[in-house]
C-alpha positions as CSV (number, residue, x, y, z in Angstrom):
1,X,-14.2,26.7,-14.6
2,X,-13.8,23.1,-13.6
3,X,-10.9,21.4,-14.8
4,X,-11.2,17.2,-15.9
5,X,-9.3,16.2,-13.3
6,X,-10.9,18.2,-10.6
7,X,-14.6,17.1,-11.7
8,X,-13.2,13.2,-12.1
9,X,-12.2,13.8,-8.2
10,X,-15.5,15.1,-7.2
11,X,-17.2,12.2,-9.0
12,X,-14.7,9.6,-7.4
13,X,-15.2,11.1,-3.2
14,X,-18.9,11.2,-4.8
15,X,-19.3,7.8,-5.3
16,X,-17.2,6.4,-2.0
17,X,-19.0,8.5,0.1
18,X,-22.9,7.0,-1.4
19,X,-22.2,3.2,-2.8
20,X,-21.3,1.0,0.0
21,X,-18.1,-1.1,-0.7
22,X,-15.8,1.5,-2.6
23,X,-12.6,1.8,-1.4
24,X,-11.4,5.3,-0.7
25,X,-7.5,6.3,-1.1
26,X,-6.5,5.2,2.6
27,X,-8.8,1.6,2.2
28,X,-6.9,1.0,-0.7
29,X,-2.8,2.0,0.9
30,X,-4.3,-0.2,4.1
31,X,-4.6,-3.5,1.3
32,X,-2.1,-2.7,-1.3
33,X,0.1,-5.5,-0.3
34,X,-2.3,-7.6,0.4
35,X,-3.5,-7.5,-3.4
36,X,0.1,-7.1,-4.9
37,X,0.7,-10.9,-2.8
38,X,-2.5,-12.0,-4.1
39,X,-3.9,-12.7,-0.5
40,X,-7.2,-10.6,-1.2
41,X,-10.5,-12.8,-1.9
42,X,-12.6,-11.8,-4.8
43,X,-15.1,-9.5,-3.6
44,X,-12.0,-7.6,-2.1
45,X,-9.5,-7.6,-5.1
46,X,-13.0,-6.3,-7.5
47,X,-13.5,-3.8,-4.9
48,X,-9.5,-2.7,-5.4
49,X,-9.9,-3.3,-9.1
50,X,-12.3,-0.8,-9.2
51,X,-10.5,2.0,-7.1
52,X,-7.4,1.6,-9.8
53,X,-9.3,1.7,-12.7
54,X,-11.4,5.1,-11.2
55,X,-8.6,6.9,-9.5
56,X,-5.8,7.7,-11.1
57,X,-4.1,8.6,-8.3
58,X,-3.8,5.3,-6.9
59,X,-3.3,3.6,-10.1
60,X,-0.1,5.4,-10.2
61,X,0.8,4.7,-6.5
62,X,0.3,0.5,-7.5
63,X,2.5,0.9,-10.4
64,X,5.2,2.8,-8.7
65,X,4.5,0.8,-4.9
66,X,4.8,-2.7,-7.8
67,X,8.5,-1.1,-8.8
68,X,10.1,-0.7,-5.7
69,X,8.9,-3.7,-4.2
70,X,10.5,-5.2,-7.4
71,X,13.3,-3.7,-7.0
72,X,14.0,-4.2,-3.5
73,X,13.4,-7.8,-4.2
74,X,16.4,-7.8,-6.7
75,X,18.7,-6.3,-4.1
76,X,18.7,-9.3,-1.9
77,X,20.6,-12.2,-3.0
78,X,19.7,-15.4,-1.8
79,X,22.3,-15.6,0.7
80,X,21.0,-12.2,2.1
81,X,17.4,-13.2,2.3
82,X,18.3,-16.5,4.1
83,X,20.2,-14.3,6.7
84,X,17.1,-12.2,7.0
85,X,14.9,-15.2,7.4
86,X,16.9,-16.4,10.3
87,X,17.1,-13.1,12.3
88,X,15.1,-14.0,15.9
89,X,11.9,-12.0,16.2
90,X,12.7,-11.2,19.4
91,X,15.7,-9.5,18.3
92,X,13.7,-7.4,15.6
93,X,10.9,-6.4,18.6
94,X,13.9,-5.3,20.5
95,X,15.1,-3.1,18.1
96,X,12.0,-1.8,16.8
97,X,11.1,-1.2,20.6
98,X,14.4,0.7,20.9
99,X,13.9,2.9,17.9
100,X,10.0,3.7,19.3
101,X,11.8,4.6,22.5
102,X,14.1,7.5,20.8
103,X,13.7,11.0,21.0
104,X,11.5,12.1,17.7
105,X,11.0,8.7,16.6
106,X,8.7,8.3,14.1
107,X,8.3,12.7,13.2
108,X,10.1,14.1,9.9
């Protein structure tokens, strides 16, 4: 027996995989912050439109991904972001390059 939510997956990896322009799960991680800034054109934010209102999956993963990024926003006080804003790039490559270079960087 096929269960709703097994047969609305099948019909969702159905449709990506045979109509051209559909998002599937990872094309739609890849742009989530993109759309959430509003930086996607129209043909773009209809195509992620779309992928919410069909997967509910990733429906859930804007409205939670929408939350923290909300939240984390309210954690920085102006002061804080300022700081933030000021930090050299060059500094953060060095650091990020450091971290890359550790033992098990990057495995959970």
């Amino acid at each position: 027996m096929i269960t709703r939510r097994k047969l609305r997956w099948r019909i969702q990896h159905w449709l990506e995989a045979r109509l051209p322009g559909l998002l599937t799960c990872t094309q739609f991680e890849a742009v989530v912050d993109a759309y959430i800034d509003g930086e996607l054109g129209s043909v773009a934010r209809a195509a992620v439109d779309f992928h919410t209102r069909t997967c509910p999956v990733c429906r859930r993963y804007l409205t939670a991904y929408r939350k923290v990024r909300d939240l984390a926003a309210e954690t920085l006080t102006r002061p804080e972001a300022e700081a933030l804003e000021s930090v050299p790039d060059d500094l953060v490559a060095a650091i990020l390059a450091a971290r890359d270079a550790e033992p098990g960087a990057g495995s959970t």
